[in-house]
C-alpha positions as CSV (number, residue, x, y, z in Angstrom):
1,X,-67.3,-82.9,-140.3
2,X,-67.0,-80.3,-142.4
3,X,-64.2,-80.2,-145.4
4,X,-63.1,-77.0,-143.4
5,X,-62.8,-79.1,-140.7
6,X,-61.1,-82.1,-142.3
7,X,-59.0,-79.3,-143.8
8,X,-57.5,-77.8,-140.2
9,X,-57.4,-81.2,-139.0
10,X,-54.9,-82.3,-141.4
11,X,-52.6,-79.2,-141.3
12,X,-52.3,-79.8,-137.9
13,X,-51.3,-83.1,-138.1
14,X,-49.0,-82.1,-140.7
15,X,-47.6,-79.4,-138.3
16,X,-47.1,-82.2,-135.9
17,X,-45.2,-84.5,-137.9
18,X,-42.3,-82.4,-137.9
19,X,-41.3,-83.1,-134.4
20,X,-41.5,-81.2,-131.2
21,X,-38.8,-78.8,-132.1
22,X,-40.5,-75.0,-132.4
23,X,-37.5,-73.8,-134.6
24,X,-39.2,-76.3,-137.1
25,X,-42.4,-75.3,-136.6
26,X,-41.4,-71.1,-137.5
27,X,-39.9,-72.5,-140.2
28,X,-42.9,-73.4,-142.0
29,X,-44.3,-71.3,-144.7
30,X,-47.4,-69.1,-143.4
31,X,-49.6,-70.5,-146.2
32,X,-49.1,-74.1,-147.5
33,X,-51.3,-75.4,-149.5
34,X,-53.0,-79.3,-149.2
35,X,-55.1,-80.8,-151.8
36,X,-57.8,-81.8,-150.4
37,X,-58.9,-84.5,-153.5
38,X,-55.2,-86.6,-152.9
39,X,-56.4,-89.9,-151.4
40,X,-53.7,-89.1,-148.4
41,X,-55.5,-86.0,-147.4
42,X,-58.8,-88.2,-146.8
43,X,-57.2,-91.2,-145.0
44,X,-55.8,-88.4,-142.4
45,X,-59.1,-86.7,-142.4
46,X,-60.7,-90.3,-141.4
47,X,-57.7,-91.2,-139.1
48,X,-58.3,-88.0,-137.0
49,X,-62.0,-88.3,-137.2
50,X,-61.9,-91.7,-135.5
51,X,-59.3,-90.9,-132.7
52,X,-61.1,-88.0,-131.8
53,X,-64.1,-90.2,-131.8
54,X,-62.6,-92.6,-129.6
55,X,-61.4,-90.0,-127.4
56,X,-64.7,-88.2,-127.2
57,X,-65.6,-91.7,-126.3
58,X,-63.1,-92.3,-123.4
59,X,-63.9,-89.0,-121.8
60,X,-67.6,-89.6,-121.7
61,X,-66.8,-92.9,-119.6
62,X,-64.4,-91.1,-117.4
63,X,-67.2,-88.7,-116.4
64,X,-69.4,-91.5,-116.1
C-alpha cells in the first residue's frame, strides 16, 4: 500500500473516531494535517491494512 494510501486510510479513521454525529464531522477543518513519520500514524496504517485484509479475506469465502 502506498503512503498515499496509508495516508487516506488514516484520515478516515480519524474522521470516524469522532462519533456518528455529522455536526462533528462539518466541524472539522477542510485540511488537517497528519505526520505521517509519528509511530501512531503507522500502527493505524497496519491496523487498517490488516482488517481490510481480513475482510477481503471473509468475503472471498462467502463467495466461495
Amino acid at each position: 500500500v502506498s503512503t498515499f494510501g496509508m495516508m487516506k486510510c488514516v484520515a478516515a479513521l480519524a474522521r470516524s473516531e469522532g462519533g456518528h454525529d455529522s455536526k462533528k464531522k462539518n466541524n472539522l477543518p477542510p485540511d488537517f494535517d497528519i505526520d505521517m513519520d509519528a509511530p501512531e500514524t503507522a500502527k493505524a496504517a497496519v491496523t487498517i491494512q490488516s482488517q481490510f485484509r481480513k475482510f477481503q479475506k471473509k468475503k472471498q469465502d462467502v463467495k466461495s
